[in-house]
N, C-alpha and C positions, 0 to 999 in steps of 0.2 A: 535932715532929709528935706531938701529944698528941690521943689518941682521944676528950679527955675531952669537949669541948665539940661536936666534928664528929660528924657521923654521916651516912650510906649513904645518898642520895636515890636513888639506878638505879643498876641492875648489869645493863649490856650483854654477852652475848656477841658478841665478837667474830669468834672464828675460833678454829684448833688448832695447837699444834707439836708436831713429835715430837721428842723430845731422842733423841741416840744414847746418851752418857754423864748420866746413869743413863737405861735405854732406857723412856721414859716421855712420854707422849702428852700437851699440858698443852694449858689452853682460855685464851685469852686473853680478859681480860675489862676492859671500859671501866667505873671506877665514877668517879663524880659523889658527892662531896660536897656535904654543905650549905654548904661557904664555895667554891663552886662551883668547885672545883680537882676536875681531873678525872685519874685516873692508871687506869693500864693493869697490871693483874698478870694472873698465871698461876698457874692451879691443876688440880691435876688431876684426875680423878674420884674417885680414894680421897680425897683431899683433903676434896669435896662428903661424901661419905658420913658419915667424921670430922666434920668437922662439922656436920651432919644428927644424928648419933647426941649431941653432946654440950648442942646447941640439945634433946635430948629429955629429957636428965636435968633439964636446969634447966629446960625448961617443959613438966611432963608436963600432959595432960589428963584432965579428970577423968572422963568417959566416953568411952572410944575407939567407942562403937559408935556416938553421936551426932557427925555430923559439926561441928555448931554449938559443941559442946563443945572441939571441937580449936582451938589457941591457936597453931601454927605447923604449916605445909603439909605431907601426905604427901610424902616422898622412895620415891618406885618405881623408884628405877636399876637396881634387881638383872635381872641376865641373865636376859634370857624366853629360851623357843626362839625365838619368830619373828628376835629378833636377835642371838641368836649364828648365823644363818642368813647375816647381813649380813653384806658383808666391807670392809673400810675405808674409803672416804671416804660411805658410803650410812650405816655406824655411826655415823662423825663426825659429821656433820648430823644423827641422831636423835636423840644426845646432846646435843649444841649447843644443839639447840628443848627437849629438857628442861631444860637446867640453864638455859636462858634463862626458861622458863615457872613453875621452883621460884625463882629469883630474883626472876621480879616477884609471885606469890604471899608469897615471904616479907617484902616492902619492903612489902608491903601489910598485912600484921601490926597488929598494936597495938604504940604506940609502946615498952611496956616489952622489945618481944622485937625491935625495931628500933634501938633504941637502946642493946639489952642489949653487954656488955663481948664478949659471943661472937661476935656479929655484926662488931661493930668490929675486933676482933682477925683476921677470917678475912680483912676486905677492905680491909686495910690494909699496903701495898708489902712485903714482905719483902726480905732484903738481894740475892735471887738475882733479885727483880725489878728492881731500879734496876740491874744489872749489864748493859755494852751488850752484852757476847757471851753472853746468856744466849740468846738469840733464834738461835745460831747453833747449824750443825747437824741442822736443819731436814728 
């Protein structure tokens, strides 16, 4: 399973789990390959931001005040008040339609930052993904 030649056509959210051990809220998400195999991971929201922050070192822009300048999508996950106001499953779905709406913002990219090794590595199964009792606990 080599990232070299595949790359990310959609990244569905699917839904949320909450693991007990380690106590952590993960978003399950449907991605579609180009050799159309489609597999399902979990990530969580520091996860999104990590990777947010390291898609920024490698493609900074060159005028942040101009939006046409920017070369990969705002990430605005950070805690407003109105949603630390929320309380669980009303959070989870505002989260969900974000990380669904910075997903198809970033597949809409240009190819270099679609195709880029960061993107491939973030939506590519990890070993606690293909695990069947990863899902439990719920």
């Amino acid at each position: 399973m080599t990232g070299d030649h595949r790359f990310v056509i959609s990244a569905r959210i699917i839904g949320a789990v909450r693991r007990d051990t380690p106590k952590l809220k993960m978003f399950m998400i449907s991605v579609l390959w180009s050799d159309q195999a489609e597999v399902i991971i979990y990530r969580s929201f520091q996860n999104f931001k990590k990777f947010h922050r390291q898609l920024k070192k490698r493609f900074p822009h060159m005028n942040p005040f101009r939006k046409n300048d920017r070369v990969i999508p705002k990430f605005r996950g950070e805690a407003r008040r109105s949603s630390m106001k929320q309380k669980g499953s009303q959070r989870s779905v505002q989260r969900m339609k974000f990380l669904e709406s910075y997903c198809d913002k970033l597949l809409k990219c240009e190819q270099t930052v679609t195709r880029s090794s960061e993107v491939t590595q973030f939506f590519i199964p990890q070993a606690h993904d293909l695990q069947s009792d990863f899902t439990k606990n719920r």
